[in-house]
N, C-alpha and C positions, 0 to 999 in steps of 0.2 A: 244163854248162848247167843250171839251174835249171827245175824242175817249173813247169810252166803248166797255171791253172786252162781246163776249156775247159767253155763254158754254149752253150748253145740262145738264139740270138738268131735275131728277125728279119732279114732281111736280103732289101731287094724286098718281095716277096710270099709266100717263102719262110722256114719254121723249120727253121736252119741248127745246126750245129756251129760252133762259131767261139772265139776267142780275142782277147782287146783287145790291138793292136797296142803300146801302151806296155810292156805285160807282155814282150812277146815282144821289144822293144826292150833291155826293162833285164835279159832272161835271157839274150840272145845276147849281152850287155857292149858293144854297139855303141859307138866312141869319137865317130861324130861326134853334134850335135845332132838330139833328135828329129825337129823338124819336117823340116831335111833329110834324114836318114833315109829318113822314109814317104814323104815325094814324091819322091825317086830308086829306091825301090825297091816303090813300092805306084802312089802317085798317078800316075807321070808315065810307068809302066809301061804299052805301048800290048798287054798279054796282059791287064790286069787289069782290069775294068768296076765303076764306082759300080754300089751294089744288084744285084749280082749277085757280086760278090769281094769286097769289102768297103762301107763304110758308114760315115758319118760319126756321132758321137752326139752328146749334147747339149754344148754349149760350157761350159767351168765358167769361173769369175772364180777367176784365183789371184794372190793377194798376192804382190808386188811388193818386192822391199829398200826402193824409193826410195817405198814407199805408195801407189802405183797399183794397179789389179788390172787386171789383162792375162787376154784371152782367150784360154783353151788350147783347143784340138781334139784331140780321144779319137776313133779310130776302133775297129771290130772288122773283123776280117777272119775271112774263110772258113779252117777248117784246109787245106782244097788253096793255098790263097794262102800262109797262113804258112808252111808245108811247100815251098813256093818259093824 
């Protein structure tokens, strides 16, 4: 598995330890797609709570083959979550 950066993010009202969930996606070699990924195994997780386990960040526009830009979602999660 590949080294992961881990930063001091907000999360809540709280300055956490934590790690961006894409990071920990593309270190673990996950084969299926992200977005499934984090909502079977973060989002839709009824152990894990918005602002308190993790956090959604700001949406970025990523270029598209077909020239669209399509909005992606970046989350971070708490190291106890990603350690899950």
């Amino acid at each position: 598995m590949k080294e992961l950066t881990i930063t001091t993010e907000t999360i809540g009202n709280e300055e956490i330890s934590a790690v961006d969930a894409r990071s920990l996606w593309v270190a673990l070699g996950a084969r299926r797609d992200f977005s499934n990924w984090i909502k079977d195994k973060v989002l839709n997780n009824i152990f894990f709570e918005e602002n308190v386990d993790w956090s959604l960040l700001a949406q970025k526009g990523e270029a598209q083959p077909c020239g669209f830009a399509a909005n992606r979602k970046d989350y971070i999660l708490s190291i106890d979550t990603a350690k899950k």
